[in-house]
C-alpha positions in Angstrom: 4.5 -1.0 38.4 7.3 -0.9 40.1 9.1 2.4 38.5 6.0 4.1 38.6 5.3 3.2 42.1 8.9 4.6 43.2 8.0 7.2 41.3 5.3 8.6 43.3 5.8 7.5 46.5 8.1 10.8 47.4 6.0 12.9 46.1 3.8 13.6 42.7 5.7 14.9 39.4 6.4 18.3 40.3 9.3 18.8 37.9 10.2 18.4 34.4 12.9 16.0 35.7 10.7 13.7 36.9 8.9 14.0 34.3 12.1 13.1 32.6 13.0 9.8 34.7 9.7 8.3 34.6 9.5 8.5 30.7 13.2 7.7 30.6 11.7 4.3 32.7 8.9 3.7 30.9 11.3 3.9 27.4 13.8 1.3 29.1 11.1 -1.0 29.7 9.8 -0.5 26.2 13.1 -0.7 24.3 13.6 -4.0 25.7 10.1 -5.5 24.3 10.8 -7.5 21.2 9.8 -6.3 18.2 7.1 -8.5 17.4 4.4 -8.3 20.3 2.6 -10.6 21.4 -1.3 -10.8 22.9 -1.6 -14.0 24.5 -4.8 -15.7 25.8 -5.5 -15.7 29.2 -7.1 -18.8 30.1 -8.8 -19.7 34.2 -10.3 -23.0 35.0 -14.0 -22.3 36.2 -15.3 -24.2 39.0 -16.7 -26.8 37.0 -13.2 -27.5 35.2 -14.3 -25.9 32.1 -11.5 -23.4 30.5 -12.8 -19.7 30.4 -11.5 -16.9 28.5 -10.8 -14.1 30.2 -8.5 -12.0 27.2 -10.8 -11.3 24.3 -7.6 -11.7 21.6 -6.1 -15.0 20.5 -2.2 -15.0 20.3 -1.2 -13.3 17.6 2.3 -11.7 16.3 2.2 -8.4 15.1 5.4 -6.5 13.9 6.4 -2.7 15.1 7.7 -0.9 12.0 9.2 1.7 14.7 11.1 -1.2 16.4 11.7 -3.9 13.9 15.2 -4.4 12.3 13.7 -7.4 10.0 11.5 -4.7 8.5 13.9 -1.6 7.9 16.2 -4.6 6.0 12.7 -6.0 4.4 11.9 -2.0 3.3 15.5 -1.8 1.6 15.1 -5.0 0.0 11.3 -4.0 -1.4 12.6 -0.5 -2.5 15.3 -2.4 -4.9 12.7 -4.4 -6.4 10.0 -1.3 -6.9 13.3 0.5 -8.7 14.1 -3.0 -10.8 10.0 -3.1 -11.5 9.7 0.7 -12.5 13.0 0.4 -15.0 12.6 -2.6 -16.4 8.8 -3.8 -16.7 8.3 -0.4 -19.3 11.3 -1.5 -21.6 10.5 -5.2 -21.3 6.5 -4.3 -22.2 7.6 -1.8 -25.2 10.4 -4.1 -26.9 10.5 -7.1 -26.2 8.3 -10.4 -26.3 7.5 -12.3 -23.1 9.5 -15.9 -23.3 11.8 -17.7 -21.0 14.8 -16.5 -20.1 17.2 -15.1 -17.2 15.5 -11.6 -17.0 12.2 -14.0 -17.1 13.5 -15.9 -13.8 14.4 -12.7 -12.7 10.8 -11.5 -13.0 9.5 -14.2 -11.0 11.9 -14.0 -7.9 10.6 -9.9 -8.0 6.6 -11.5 -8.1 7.9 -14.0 -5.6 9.1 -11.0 -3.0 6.1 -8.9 -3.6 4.3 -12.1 -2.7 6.0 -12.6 0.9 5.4 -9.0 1.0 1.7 -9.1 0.2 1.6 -11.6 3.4 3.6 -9.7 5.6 1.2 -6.7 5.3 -1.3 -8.3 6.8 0.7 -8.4 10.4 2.3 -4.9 10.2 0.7 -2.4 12.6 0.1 0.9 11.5 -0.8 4.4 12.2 -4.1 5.2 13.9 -6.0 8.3 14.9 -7.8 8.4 18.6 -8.6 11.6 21.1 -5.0 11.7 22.1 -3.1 11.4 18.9 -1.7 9.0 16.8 -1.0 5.4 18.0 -0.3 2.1 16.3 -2.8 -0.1 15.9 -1.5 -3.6 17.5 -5.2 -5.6 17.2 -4.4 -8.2 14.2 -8.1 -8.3 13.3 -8.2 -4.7 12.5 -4.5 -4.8 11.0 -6.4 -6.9 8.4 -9.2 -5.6 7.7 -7.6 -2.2 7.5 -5.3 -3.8 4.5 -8.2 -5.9 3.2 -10.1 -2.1 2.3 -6.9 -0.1 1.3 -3.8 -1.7 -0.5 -4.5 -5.3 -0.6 -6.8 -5.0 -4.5 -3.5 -3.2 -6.0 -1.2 -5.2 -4.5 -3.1 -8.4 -5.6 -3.5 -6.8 -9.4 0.4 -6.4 -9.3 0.9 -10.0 -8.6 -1.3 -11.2 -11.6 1.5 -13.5 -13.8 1.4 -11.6 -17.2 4.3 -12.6 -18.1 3.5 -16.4 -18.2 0.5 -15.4 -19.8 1.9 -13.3 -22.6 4.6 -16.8 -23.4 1.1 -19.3 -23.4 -0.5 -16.9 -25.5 1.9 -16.7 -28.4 -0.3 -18.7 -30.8 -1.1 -18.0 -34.6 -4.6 -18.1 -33.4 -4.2 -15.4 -30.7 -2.4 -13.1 -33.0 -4.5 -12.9 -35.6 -7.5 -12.3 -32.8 -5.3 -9.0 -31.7 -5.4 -10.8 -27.7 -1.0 -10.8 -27.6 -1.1 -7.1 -28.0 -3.8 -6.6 -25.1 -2.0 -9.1 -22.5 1.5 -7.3 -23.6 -0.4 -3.5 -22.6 -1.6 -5.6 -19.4 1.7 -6.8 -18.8 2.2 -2.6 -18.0 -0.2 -3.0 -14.3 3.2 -4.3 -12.5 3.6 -0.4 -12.8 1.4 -0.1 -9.5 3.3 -1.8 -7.3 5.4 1.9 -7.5 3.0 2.6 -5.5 4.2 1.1 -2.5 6.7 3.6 -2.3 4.7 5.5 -0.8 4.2 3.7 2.4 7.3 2.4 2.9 8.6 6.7 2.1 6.4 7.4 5.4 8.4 4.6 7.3 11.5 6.1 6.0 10.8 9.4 7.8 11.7 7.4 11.1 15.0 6.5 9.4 16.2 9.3 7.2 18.8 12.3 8.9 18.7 14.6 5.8 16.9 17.5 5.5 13.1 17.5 3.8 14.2 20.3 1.4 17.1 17.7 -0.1 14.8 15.1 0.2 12.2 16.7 -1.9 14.6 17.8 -4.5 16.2 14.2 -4.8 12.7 12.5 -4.8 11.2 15.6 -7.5 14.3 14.6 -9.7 13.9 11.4 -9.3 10.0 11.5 -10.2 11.1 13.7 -13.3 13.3 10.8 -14.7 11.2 8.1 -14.5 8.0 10.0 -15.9 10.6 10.6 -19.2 11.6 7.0 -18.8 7.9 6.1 -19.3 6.9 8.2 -21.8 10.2 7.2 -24.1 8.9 3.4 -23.6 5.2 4.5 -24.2 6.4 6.4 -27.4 8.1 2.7 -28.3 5.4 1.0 -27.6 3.5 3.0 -30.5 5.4 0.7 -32.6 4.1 -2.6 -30.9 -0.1 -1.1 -31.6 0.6 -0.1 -35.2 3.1 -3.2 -36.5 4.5 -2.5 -40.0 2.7 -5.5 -41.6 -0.7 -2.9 -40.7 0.3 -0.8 -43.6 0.8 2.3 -41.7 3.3 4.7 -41.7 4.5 4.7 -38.6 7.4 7.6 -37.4 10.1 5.3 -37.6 9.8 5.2 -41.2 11.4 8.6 -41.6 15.1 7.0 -40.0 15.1 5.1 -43.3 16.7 7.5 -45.1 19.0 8.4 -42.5 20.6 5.1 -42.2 21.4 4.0 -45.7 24.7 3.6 -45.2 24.6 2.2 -41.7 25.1 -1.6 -40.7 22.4 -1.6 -37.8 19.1 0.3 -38.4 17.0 2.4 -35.9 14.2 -0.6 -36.4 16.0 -3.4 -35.5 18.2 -2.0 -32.5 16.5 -1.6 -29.5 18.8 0.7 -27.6 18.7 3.1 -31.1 15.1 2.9 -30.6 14.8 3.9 -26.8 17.5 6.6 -27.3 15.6 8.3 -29.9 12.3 7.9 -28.0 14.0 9.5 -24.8 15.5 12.1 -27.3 11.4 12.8 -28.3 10.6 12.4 -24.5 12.8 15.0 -23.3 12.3 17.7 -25.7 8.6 16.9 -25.2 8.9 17.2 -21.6 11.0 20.5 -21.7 9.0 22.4 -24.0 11.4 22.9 -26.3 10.5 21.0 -29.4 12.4 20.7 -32.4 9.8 18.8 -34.2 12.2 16.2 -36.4 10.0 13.4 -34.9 6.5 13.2 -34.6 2.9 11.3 -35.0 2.2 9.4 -38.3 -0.9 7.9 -38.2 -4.0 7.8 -35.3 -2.5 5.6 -32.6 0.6 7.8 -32.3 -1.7 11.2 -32.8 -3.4 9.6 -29.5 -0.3 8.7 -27.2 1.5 11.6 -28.6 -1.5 14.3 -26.9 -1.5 12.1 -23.8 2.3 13.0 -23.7 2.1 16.4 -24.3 -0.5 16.6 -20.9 1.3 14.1 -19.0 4.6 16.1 -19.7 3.1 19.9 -19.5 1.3 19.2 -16.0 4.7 16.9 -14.8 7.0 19.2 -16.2 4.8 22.2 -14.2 4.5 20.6 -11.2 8.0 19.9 -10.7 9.1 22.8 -11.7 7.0 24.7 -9.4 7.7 22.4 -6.2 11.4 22.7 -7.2 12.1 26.4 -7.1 9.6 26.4 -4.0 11.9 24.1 -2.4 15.2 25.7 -3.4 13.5 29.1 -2.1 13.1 27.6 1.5 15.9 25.1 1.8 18.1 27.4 4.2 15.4 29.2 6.4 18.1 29.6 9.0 20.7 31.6 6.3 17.5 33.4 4.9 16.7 34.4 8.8 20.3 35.3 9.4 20.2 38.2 5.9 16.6 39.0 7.2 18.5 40.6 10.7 21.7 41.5 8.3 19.4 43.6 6.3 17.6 44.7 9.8 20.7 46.1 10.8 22.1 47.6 7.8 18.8 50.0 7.7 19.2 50.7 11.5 22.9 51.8 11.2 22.2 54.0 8.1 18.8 55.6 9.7 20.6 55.9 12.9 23.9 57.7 11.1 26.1 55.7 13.0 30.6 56.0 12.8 31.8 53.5 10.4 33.8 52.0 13.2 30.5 50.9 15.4 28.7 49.6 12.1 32.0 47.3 11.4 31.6 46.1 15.1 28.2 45.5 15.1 28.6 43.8 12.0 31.5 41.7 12.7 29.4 40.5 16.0 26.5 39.8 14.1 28.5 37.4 11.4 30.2 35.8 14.6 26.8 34.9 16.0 25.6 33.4 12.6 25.5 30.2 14.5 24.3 31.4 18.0 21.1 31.9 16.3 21.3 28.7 14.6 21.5 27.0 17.9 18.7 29.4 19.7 16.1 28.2 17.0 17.7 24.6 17.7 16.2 25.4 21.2 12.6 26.1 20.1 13.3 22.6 18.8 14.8 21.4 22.0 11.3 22.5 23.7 9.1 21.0 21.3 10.5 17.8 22.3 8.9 15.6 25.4 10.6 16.1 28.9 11.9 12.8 28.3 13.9 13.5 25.2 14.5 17.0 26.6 16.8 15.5 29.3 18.4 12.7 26.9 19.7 15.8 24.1 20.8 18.2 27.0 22.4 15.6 28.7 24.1 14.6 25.3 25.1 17.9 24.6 26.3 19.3 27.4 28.4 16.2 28.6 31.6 18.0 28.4 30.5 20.4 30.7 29.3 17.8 33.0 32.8 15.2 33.1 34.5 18.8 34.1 33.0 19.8 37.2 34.2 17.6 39.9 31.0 17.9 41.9 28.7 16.9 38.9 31.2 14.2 37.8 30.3 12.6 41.5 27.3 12.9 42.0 26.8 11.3 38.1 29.0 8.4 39.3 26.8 7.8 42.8 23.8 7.8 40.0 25.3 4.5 38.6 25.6 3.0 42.0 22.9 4.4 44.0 19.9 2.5 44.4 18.1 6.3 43.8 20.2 6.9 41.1 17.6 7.7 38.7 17.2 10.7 41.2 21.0 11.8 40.8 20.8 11.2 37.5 17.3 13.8 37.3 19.4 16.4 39.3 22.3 16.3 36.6 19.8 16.7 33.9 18.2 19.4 35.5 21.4 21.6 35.9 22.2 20.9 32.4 18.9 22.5 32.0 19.6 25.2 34.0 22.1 26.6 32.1 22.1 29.8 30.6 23.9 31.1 27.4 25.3 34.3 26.8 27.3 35.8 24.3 30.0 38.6 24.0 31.6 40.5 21.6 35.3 41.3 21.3 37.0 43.7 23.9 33.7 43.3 25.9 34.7 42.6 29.9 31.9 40.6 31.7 31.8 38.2 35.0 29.5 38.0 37.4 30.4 37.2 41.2 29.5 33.3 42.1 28.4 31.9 39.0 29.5 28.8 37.2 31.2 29.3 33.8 31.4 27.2 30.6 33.1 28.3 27.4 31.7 27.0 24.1 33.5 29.3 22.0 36.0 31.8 21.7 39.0 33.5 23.4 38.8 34.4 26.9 41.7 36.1 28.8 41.4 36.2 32.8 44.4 36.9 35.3 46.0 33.3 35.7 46.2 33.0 31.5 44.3 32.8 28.2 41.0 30.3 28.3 39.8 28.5 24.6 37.0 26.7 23.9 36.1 23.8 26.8 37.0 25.7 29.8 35.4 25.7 32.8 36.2 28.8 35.9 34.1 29.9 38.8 33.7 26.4 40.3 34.1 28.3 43.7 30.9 29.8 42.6 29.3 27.5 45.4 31.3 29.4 48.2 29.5 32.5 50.7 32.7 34.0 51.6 33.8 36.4 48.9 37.7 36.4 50.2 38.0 33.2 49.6 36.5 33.4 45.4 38.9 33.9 42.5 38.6 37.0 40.0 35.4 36.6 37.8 35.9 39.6 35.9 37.2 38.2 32.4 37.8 39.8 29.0 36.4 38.5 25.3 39.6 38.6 23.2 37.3 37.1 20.3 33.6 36.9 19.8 32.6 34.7 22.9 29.6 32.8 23.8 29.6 30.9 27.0 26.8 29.4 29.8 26.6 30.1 32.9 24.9 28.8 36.3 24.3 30.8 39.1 24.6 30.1 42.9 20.9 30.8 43.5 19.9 28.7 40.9 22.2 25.4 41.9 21.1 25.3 45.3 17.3 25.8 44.4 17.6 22.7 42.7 19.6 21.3 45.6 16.6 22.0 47.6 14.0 20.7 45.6 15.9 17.0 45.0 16.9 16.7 48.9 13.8 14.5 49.8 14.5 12.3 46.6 18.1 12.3 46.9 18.8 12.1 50.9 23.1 12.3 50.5 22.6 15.1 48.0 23.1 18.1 50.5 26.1 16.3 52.4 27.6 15.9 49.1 27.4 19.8 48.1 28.2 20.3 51.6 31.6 18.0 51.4 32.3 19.8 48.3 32.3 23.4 49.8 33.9 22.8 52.6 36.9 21.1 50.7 37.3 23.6 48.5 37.0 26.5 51.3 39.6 24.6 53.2 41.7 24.4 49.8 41.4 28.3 49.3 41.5 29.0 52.9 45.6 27.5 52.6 46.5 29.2 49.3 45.0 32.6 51.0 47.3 32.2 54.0 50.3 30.7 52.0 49.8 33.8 50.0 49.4 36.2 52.9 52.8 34.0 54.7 54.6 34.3 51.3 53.6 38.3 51.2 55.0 38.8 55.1 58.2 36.9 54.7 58.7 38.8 51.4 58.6 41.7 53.4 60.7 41.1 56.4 63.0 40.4 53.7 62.6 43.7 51.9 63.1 45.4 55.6 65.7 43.1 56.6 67.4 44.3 53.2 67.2 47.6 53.8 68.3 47.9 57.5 71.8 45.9 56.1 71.8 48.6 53.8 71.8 51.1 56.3 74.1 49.6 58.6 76.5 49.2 55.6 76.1 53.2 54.8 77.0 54.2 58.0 79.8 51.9 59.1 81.6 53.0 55.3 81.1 56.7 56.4 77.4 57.3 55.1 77.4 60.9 57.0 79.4 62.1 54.3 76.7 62.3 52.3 74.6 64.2 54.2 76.0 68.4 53.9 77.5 69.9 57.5 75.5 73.1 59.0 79.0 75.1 58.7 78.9 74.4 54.7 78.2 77.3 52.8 75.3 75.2 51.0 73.8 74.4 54.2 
């Protein structure tokens, strides 16, 4: 109440830098809530001594996924056990028997987590839709029932022990009855715990600073491994339905031959056996199809056509989405050739002189990244006046630290009672800035205004200026005698901002209720700097008339000297026949 009230007690918010400070308030305030909130209970004695309820929500603890560190660790630790689950529960189904064991302890650690997870859910808020966007939803009783009707059923089927089932069910009785192999294919519904990956992907979003093209090519190939990783283990497990005491041929009869003479069959090694099913797998997958291996009785007829669909429509999909992605995963050097190509047609319709077309072409390569940083602005605006202020401030910091006046008034906003207002006005002349840019040879300057290199060569009469320089400061001055040469010329392509005198002081104007000292400071500023220019102008002016009474004083001692050592003689006689 407080912020807001000193907020609006000067005045409503008439600017996009108070816009600015009151969101940058309201974010300080909020960063510094925990990230688990709490609703408590508010409780008032009526007049009878009776407690009465006045909140309608028990105190509850509800967890930000924006906010919480516990959870971005708890989302790290989940994703390593969805990778351990999709890996390992295929090969453990497809070759091996359920009994106890380290990869069996293992197992129940993963069901354990998924567990503390299944309980955490139910106090995680999440996204919800209402007339003014998307907000979390922080009431515990709709958190649950929200869970309770979307993931709570798979995430309970996932948690179902079929491992200690599978090791209680390994009786004479229940392998004759055919029940091992069902509670081995059952074993296979850990698989949809993968599907968690998709929330905690859309809580990775807040997290992640790569590109969505590189992220969609990492997770396409990643999706295209583990769909051949599946199908090899679903081609093994063909040999775990149709057991070789059925009396069926099975396709692993036709490696017989093939290893006469070696110590370790195909059959009996397991990492022969997944090797050649990811051999089938991949060739399956890829269309190409050599044919060596294939079905040999009903059951693998059946899984082998369910491959060939699951593979076609994976291996199509992926495909497609790939080269889509690779098509559009530079839009800023696609852009760039667009205007390259632009260009090329203008010069050539237009019959320009090679020498222009190498110019314009040589400006239009150095401002490659001008245009990069112009769309970066359409960015910039998208953004909330909030963040607006925070990313200009952060990117135009050098600029700031090198203007004496901005560096003060900056410092008064760290120990000014209003300095969230001189804070606002820095922002807002970081806003104001303008960019420019210049091509080589090109002579520019513009009297009072502000100037800020960012790149490039700049050559002015008191020496060469690089990247990072700053001239005009005297830009705030009215008398022209007293400014310094604006007039500057681009030895190299040049792009630099600029701030005008008209500009500065109509934001001086519009912060001088908020920021009472604000004028006296501009004021203070001016008239030290006049005063500084005001004695190099008449140092300059002394040094120019005391170099010339010694330029006279030089030359009357010259003249004395001529004519004391006879200097008439120089000068020819009217009685000379030359005169």
């Amino acid at each position: 109440r407080h912020s807001f009230s000193a907020t609006t007690t000067d005045g409503m918010l008439g600017s996009r830098a108070d816009i600015w400070l009151f969101q940058k308030r309201l974010s300080q305030l909020s960063s510094s809530a925990l990230a688990f909130w709490e609703l408590p209970q508010a409780k008032t004695r009526s007049k009878n001594g009776s407690k009465t309820n006045v909140g309608t929500k028990a105190t509850t603890l509800v967890i930000n996924p924006e906010r919480s560190g516990f959870l971005e660790v708890w989302d790290m630790v989940t994703m390593i056990a969805l990778v351990f689950v999709a890996l390992v529960a295929p090969i453990q189904v497809a070759m091996f028997e359920a009994e106890f064991g380290p990869l069996f302890v293992v197992n129940c650690l993963v069901d354990l987590l998924f567990l503390m997870d299944l309980v955490l859910q139910f106090f995680i808020m999440f996204p919800k839709k209402t007339n003014f966007g998307y907000a979390l939803e922080h009431d515990h009783g709709n958190i649950v029932r929200h869970y309770l009707k979307t993931w709570f059923i798979i995430d309970f089927i996932s948690l179902i022990p079929f491992d200690l089932v599978g090791m209680l069910s390994r009786s004479e009785q229940m392998k004759k009855m055919k029940a091992v192999k069902v509670i081995r294919l059952l074993r296979l519904l850990k698989l949809v715990r993968v599907l968690k990956a998709s929330r905690l992907f859309r809580r990775f979003e807040l997290r992640m600073s790569i590109t969505y093209g590189t992220f969609a090519l990492m997770k396409f190939f990643c999706i295209l491994l583990l769909i051949t990783h599946w199908l090899a283990n679903m081609w093994a497990l063909t040999l775990v339905l149709v057991e070789e005491e059925d009396g069926f041929p099975r396709w692993i009869d036709d490696f017989d031959a093939l290893d006469k003479n070696v110590a370790v069959k195909t059959r009996d090694s397991p990492v022969k056996i997944y090797l050649t099913c990811l051999y089938f797998t991949a060739y399956t997958i890829t269309s190409v199809g050599y044919g060596d291996i294939g079905p040999k009785n009903i059951i693998e007829t059946v899984v082998c056509t369910v491959m060939l669909v699951i593979s076609g429509i994976s291996w199509a999909v992926v495909l497609g989405q790939v080269c889509g992605t690779i098509a559009n995963l530079n839009p800023d050097e696609q852009a760039f050739r667009a205007v390259m190509d632009e260009l090329n047609f203008m010069m050539s319709d237009r019959v320009m002189p090679p020498e222009m077309r190498r110019r314009l072409r040589s400006f239009f390569l150095s401002n490659k990244l001008a245009q990069r940083r112009a769309r970066h602005m359409r960015v910039i605006d998208a953004m909330s006046p909030g963040l607006q202020g925070e990313v200009v401030m952060e990117l135009n910091s050098v600029f700031v630290q090198k203007i004496s006046l901005l560096k003060a008034i900056l410092h008064e906003s760290e120990v000014s009672n209003r300095g969230s207002y001189y804070y606002s006005f820095v922002v807002s002349v970081s806003m104001a800035l303008r960019t420019a840019f210049h091509a080589q040879g090109e002579v520019f300057g513009t009297c009072q205004t502000l100037y800020f290199l960012s790149r490039g060569l700049v050559s002015k009469r008191k020496g060469l200026y690089s990247a990072g320089a700053v001239w005009g400061v005297d830009f705030l001055l009215s008398d022209l005698r007293l400014l310094e040469p604006f007039q500057s010329l681009a030895l190299t392509y040049v792009e630099v901002m600029s701030l005008t005198r008209e500009a500065f002081f109509e934001l001086v104007e519009s912060y001088t209720d908020r920021c009472p000292g604000l004028e006296q400071k501009v004021r203070w500023f001016c008239c030290w700097l006049a005063v500084q220019r005001g004695i190099s102008l008449e140092a300059q002016r002394r040094r120019r008339l005391i170099a010339r009474s010694k330029r006279i004083e030089e030359l009357r001692n010259l003249s004395e000297s001529d004519s004391k050592s006879g200097g008439m003689e120089h000068f020819p006689s009217e009685s000379s026949p030359t005169s």
